[in-house]
C-alpha positions as CSV (number, residue, x, y, z in Angstrom):
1,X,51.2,79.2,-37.4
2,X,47.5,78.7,-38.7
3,X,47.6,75.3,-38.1
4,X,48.9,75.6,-34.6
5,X,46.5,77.9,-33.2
6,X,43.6,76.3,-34.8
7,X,45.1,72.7,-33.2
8,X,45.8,74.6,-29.4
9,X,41.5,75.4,-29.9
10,X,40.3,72.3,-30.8
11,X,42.4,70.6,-28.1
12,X,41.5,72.8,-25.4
13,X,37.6,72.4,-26.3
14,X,38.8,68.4,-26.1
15,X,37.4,67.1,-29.7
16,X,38.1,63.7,-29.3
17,X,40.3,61.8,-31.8
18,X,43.4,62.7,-33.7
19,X,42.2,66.4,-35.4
20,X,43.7,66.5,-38.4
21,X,42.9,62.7,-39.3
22,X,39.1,63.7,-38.8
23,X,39.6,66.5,-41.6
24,X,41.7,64.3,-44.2
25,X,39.1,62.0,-44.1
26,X,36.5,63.8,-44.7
27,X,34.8,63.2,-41.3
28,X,34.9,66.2,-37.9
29,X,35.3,69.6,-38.7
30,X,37.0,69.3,-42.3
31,X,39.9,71.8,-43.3
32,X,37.4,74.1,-44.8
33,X,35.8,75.2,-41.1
34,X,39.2,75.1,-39.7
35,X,40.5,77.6,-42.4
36,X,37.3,79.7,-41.7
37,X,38.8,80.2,-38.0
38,X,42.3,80.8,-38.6
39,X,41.2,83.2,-41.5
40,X,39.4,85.3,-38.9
41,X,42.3,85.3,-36.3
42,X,44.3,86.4,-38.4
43,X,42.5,89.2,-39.8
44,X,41.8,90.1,-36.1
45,X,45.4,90.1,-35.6
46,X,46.4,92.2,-38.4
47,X,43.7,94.8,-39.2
48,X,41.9,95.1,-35.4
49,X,42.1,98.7,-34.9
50,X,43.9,98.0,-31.3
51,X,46.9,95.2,-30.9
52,X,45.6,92.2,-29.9
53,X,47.4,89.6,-28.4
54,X,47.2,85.6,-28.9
55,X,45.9,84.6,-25.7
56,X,43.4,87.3,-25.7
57,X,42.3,86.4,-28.7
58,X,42.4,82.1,-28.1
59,X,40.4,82.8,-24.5
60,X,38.1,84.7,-25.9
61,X,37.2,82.3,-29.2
62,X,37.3,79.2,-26.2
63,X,35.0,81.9,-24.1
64,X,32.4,82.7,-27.5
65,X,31.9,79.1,-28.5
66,X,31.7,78.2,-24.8
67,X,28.5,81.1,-24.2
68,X,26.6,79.9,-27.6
69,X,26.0,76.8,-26.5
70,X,23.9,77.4,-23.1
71,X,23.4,80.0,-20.4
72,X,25.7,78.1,-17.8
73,X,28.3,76.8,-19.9
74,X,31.5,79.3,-19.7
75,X,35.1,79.6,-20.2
76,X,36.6,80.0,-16.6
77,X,40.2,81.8,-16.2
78,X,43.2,80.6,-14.1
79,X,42.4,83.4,-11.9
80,X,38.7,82.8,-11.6
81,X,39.2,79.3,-11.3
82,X,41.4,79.8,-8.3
83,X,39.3,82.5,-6.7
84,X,36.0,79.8,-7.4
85,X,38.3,77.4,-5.2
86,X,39.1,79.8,-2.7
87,X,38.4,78.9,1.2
88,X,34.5,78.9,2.2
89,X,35.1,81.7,4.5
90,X,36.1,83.9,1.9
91,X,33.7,83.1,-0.5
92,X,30.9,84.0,1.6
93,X,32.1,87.8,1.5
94,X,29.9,88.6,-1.5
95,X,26.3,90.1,-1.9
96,X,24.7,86.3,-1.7
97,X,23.9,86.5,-5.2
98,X,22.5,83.1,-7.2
99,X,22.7,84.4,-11.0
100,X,22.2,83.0,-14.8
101,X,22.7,84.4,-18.0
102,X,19.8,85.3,-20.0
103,X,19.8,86.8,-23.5
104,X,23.5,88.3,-22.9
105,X,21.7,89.7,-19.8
106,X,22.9,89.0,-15.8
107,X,19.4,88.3,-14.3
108,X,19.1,87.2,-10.4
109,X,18.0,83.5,-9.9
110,X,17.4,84.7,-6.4
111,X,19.3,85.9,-3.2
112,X,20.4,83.7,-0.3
113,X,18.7,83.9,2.4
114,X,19.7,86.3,4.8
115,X,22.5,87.8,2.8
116,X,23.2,91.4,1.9
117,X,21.4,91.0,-1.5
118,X,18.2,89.8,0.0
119,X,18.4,92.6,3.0
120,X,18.7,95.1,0.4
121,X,15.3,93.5,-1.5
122,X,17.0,92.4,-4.7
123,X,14.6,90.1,-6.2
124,X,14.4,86.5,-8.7
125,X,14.1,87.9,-11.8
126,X,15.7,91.5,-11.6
127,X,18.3,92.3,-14.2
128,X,22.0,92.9,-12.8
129,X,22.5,95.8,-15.7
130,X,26.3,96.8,-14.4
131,X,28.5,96.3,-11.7
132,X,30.1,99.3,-10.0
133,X,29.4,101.1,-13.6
134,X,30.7,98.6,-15.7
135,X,28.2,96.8,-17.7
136,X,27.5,93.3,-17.3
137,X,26.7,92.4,-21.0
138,X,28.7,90.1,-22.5
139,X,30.2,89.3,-19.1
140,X,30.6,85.4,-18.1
141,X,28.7,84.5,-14.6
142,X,32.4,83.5,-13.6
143,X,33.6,87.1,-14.4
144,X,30.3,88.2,-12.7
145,X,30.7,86.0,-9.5
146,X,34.0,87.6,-9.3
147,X,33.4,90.9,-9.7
148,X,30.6,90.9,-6.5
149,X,33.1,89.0,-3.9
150,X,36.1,91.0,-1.7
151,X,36.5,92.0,1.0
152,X,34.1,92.1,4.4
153,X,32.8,95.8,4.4
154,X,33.6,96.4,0.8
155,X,30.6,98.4,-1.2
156,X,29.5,97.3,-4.3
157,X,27.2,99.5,-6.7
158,X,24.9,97.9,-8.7
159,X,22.5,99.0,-11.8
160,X,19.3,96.8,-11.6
161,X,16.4,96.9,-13.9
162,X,12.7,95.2,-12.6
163,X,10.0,94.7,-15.4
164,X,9.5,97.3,-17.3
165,X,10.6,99.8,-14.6
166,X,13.7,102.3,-15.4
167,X,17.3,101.0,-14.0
168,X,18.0,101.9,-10.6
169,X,21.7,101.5,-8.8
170,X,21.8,100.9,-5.1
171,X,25.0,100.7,-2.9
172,X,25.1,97.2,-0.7
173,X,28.2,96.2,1.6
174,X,29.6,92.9,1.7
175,X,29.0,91.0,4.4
176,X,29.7,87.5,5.8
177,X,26.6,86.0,6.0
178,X,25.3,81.8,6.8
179,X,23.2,80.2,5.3
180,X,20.7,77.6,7.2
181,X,19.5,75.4,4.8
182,X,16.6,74.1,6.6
183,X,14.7,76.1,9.2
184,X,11.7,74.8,10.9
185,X,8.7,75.8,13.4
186,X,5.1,75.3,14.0
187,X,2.2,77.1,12.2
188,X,-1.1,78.2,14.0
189,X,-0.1,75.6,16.6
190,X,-0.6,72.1,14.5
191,X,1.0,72.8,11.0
192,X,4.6,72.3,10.4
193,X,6.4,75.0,8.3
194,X,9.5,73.9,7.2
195,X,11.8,76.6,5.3
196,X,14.4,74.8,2.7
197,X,16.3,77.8,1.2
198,X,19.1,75.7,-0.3
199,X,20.7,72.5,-0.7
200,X,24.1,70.4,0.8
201,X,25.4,67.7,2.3
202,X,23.5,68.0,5.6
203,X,20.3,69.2,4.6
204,X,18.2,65.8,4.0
205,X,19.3,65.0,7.4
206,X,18.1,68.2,8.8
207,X,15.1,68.2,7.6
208,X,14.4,64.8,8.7
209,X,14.8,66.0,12.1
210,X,12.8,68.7,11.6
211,X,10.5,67.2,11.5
212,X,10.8,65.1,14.1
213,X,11.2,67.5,16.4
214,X,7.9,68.9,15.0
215,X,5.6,66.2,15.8
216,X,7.5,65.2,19.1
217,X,6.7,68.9,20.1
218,X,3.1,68.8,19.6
219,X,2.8,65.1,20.7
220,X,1.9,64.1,17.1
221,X,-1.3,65.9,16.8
222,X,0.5,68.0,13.4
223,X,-2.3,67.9,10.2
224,X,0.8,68.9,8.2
225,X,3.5,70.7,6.6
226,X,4.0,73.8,4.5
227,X,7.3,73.4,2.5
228,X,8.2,76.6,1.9
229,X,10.8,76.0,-1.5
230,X,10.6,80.0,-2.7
231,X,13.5,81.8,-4.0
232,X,15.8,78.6,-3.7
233,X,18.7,78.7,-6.1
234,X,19.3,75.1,-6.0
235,X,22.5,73.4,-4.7
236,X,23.7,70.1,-4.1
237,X,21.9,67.5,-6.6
238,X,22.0,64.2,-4.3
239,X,21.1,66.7,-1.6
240,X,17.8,67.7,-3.5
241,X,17.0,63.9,-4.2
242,X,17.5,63.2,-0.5
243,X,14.9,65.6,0.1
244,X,12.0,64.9,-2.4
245,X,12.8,61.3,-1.0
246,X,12.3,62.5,2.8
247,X,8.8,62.6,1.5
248,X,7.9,60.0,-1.1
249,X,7.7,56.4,-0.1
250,X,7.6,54.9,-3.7
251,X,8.2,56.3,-7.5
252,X,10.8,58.0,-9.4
253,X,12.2,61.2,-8.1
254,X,13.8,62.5,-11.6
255,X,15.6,61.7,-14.9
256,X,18.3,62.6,-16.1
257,X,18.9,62.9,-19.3
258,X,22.4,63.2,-21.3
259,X,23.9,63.5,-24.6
260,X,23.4,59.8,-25.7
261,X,19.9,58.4,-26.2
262,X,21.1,55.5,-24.0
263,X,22.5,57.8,-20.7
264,X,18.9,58.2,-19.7
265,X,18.7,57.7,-15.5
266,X,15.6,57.5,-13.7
267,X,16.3,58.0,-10.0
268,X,13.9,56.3,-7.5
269,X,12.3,57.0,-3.7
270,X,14.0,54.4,-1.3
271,X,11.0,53.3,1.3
272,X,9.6,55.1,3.6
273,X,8.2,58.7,4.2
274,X,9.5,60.7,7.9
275,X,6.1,62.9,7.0
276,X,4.1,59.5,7.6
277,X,1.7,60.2,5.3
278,X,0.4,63.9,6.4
279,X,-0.4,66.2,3.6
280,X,2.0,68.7,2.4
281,X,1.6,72.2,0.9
282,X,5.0,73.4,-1.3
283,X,5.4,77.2,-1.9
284,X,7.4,78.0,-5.0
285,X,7.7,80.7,-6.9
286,X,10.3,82.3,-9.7
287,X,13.0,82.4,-7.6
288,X,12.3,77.8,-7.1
289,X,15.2,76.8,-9.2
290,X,17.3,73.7,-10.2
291,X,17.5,71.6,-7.3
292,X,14.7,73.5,-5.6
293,X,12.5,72.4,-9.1
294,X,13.3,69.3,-8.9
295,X,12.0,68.7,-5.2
296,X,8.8,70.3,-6.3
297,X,8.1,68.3,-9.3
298,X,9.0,64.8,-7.9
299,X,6.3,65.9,-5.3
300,X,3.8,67.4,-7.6
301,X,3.9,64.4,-9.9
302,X,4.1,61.5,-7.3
303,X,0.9,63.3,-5.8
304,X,2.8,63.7,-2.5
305,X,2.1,67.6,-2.2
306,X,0.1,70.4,-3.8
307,X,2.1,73.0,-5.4
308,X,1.0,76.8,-4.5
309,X,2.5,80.1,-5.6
310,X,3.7,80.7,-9.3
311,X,5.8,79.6,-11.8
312,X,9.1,78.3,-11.0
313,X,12.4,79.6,-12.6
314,X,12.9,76.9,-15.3
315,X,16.4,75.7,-15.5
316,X,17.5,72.1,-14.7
317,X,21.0,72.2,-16.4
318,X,24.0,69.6,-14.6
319,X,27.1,71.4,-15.2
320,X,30.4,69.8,-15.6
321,X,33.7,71.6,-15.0
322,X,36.4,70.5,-16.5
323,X,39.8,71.5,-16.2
324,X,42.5,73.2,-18.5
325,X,45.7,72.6,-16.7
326,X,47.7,75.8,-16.3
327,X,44.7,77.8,-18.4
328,X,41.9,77.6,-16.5
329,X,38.6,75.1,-16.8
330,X,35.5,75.1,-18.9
331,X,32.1,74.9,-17.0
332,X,29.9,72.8,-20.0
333,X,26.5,70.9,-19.2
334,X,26.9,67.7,-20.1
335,X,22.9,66.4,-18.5
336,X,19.6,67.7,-17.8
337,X,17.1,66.6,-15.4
338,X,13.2,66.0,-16.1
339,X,10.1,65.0,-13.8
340,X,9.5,62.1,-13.6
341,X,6.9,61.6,-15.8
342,X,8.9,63.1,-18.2
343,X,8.0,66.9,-18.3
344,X,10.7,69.2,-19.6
345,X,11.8,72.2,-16.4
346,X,14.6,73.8,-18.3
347,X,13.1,76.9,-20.2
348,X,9.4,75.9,-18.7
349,X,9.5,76.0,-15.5
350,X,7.4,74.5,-12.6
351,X,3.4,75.2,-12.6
352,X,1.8,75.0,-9.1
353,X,-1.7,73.5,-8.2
354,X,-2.9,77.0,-7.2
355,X,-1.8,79.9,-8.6
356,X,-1.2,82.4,-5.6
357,X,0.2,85.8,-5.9
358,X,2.3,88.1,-3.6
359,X,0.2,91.0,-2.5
360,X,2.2,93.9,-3.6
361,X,4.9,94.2,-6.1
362,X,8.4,96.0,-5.6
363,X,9.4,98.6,-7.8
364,X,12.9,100.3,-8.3
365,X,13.4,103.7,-8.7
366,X,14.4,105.4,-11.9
367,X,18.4,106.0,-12.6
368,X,20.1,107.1,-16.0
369,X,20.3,105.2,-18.3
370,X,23.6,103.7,-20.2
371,X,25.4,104.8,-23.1
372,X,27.0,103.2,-25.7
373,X,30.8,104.3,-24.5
374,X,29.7,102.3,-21.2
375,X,29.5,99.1,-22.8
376,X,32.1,96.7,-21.7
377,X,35.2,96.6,-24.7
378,X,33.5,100.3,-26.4
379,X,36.5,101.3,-28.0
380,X,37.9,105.2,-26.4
381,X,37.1,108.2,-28.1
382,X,40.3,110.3,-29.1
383,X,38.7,113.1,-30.6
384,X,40.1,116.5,-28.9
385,X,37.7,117.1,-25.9
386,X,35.9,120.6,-25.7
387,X,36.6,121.8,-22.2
388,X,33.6,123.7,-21.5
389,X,31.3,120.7,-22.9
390,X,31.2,118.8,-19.8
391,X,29.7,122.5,-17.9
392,X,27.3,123.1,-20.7
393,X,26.3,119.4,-20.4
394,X,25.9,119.5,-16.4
395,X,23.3,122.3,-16.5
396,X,19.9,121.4,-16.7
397,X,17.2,122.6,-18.8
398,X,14.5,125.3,-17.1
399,X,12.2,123.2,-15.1
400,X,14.0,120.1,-15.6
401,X,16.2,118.2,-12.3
402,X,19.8,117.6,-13.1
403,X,19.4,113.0,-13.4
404,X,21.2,111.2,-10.3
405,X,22.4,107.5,-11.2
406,X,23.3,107.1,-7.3
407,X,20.9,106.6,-4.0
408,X,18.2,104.9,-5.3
409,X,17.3,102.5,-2.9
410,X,14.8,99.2,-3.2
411,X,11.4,98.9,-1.8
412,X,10.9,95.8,-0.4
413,X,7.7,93.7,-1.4
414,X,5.0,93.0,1.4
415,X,4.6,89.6,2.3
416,X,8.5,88.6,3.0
417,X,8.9,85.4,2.7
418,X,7.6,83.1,6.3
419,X,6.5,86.4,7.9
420,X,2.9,87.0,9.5
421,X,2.5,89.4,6.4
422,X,3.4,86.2,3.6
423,X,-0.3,86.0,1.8
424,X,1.1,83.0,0.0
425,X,2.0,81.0,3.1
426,X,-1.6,82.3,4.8
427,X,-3.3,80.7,1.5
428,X,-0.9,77.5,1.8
429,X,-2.3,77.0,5.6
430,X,-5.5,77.5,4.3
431,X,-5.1,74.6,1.9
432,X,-4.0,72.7,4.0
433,X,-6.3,72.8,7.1
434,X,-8.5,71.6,3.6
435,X,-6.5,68.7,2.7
436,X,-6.4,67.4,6.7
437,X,-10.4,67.9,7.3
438,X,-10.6,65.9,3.6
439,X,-8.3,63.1,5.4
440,X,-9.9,63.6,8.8
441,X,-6.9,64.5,10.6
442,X,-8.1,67.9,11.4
443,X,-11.7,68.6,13.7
């Protein structure tokens, strides 16, 4: 039995090479770490204070190793899996979340554009602390995907925590929602503000034609563009080098770097730049990730655009998913990418040119904290109950309010992002009204 369970693991984690051959000779695991795991099932199994079944306990052990490795790598159930696969209509009946795991912790990338996350003023950065009362520690970003998509109309409760502010939960419907990946219009008359908030098949060539369309409008008298790259999740990798190539005649775009000292890609601009040489200003900010880092750093190293805002998010993972027929798949990063002089993004981020920060700040107001017997897997107390406890606990002390854990509600920064209040995009005009008077495109 030992030997089976530990052989089912190793299999579905796909060490390569006939197992038990490895360990006879000395070379792999060895028996000595394979007895070490089927030691510990097998205490699990006998003494855990609550039945546990196999499966349970083989998921979860795929599910641990899986979630030491990296933030994105995860174990993904056959359920999970087939809700991940589900039709794109249905899977845009969710808050428009973009997540990562961070310390054990659910923290927000950044919300899609126009989705019901970003309407309610959920922000990169902010800590997703449970969902609908159930924590979120410990919780895969598959289980968490899944746990935020139903139905159209359907409410979902969440309990964020901002900085150093106390947790707040605020109630926000589902709602189907599109994203436009590129949005584009003109800027004090002659500067070209173009608005990238993701990435996918189509969005090089709509951007192209934005801007197009932008100089054919003004009869080519533009003195640039503001690419506006804040709270961008990332999304479609060719997609992101199609774009940093829409601007960037000649150069490398990005490397990527595997496993293997010799899987090291560089990825290079094609000829030709649709911007024609006009200077470009790129907002970022802590919400620029992935993809969205990548655009900004093949610009900001190839000198193609001056970076303005603050620090980007910092991850640059390539995730594989492989499949686990009839059990699921695992989601494991098999590459990074770099700049493309080499600088690291994951767990560094993106530095801009120009530091530029948002006016105001949004804060979230306070909400009870959790307990212990909230956390996800806490074992149930069986103790007898005292039947007047929960009155005697109710009632607040003299001058005191009774806590509330529901209502709180968001207040949403100043300065939303490409509206007249945006300080960041005022400074990036500014900048860039510099850069064309510098070239003398601009009287």
């Amino acid at each position: 039995m030992r030997k089976f369970v530990a052989a089912v693991l190793l299999g579905a984690l796909l060490v390569p090479g006939p197992v038990w051959a490895q360990a006879k000779s000395g070379r792999g695991l060895g028996y000595e770490q394979l007895n070490l795991f089927t030691e510990a099932y097998e205490r699990i199994r006998q003494d855990a204070v609550e039945p546990v079944g196999r499966a349970k306990l083989i998921a979860a052990a795929i599910a641990g190793m899986l979630s030491g490795l990296d933030p994105r790598s995860s174990y993904i159930s056959e359920a999970a899996l087939k809700a991940m696969q589900a039709p794109p209509d249905d899977d845009q009946l969710s808050l428009g979340l973009v997540m990562t795991i961070d310390n054990g912790q659910l923290k927000v990338v950044s919300p899609r554009d126009g989705s019901p996350a970003a309407q309610a003023g959920i922000e990169p950065g902010d800590l997703i602390v449970a969902i609908d009362q159930e924590p979120t520690f410990e919780l895969t970003l598959a289980e968490a995907e899944q746990k935020l998509r139903g139905s159209a109309g359907g409410e979902v409760e969440l309990t964020l925590r901002r900085g150093k502010d106390s947790p707040a939960t605020i109630k926000i419907k589902r709602a189907a929602y599109k994203v436009h990946t590129v949005t584009a219009r003109l800027e004090a008359g002659n500067i070209g503000y173009l608005r990238i908030a993701g990435f996918n098949g189509t969005t090089p060539q709509a951007l192209t034609g934005a801007i197009q369309d932008l100089r054919q409008h003004t009869g080519g008298k533009l003195i640039g563009f503001i690419l506006d790259l804040r709270n961008n999740p990332g999304g479609s990798f060719d997609a992101a080098v199609g774009v940093a190539d829409t601007f960037i005649d000649k150069g490398d775009i990005v490397v990527v770097k595997g496993r293997k000292p010799g899987s090291v890609k560089r990825i290079a601009a094609t000829p030709g730049d649709a911007a024609q040489g006009l200077p470009v200003v790129a907002l970022i900010n802590g919400g620029t990730a992935r993809e969205a880092e990548l655009v900004a750093a093949a610009l900001q190293d190839n000198r193609r655009a001056v970076l303005l805002g603050t620090k980007s998010f910092g991850e640059s993972s390539i995730e594989t998913l492989i499949p686990l027929p009839g059990n699921g798949a695992i989601r494991l990063t098999t590459a990074r990418f770099a700049t493309p002089t080499g600088r690291r993004i994951q767990g560094n981020g993106i530095d801009p040119d120009l530091t530029v920060m948002p006016f105001k700040l949004a804060k979230l107001a306070s909400s009870e904290r959790l307990h212990e017997a909230d956390l996800r897997g806490a074992l149930k107390n069986t103790d007898p109950v005292n039947p007047n406890a929960g009155e005697q606990a109710a009632k607040p002390a003299d001058g005191v309010p009774a806590p509330s854990a529901t209502g709180a509600t968001l207040a949403v920064a100043s300065g939303d992002i490409g509206s007249h209040s945006d300080e960041q995009l005022g400074e990036a005009a500014d900048v860039l009204r510099g850069l064309a008077l510098l070239s003398g495109r601009a009287e």
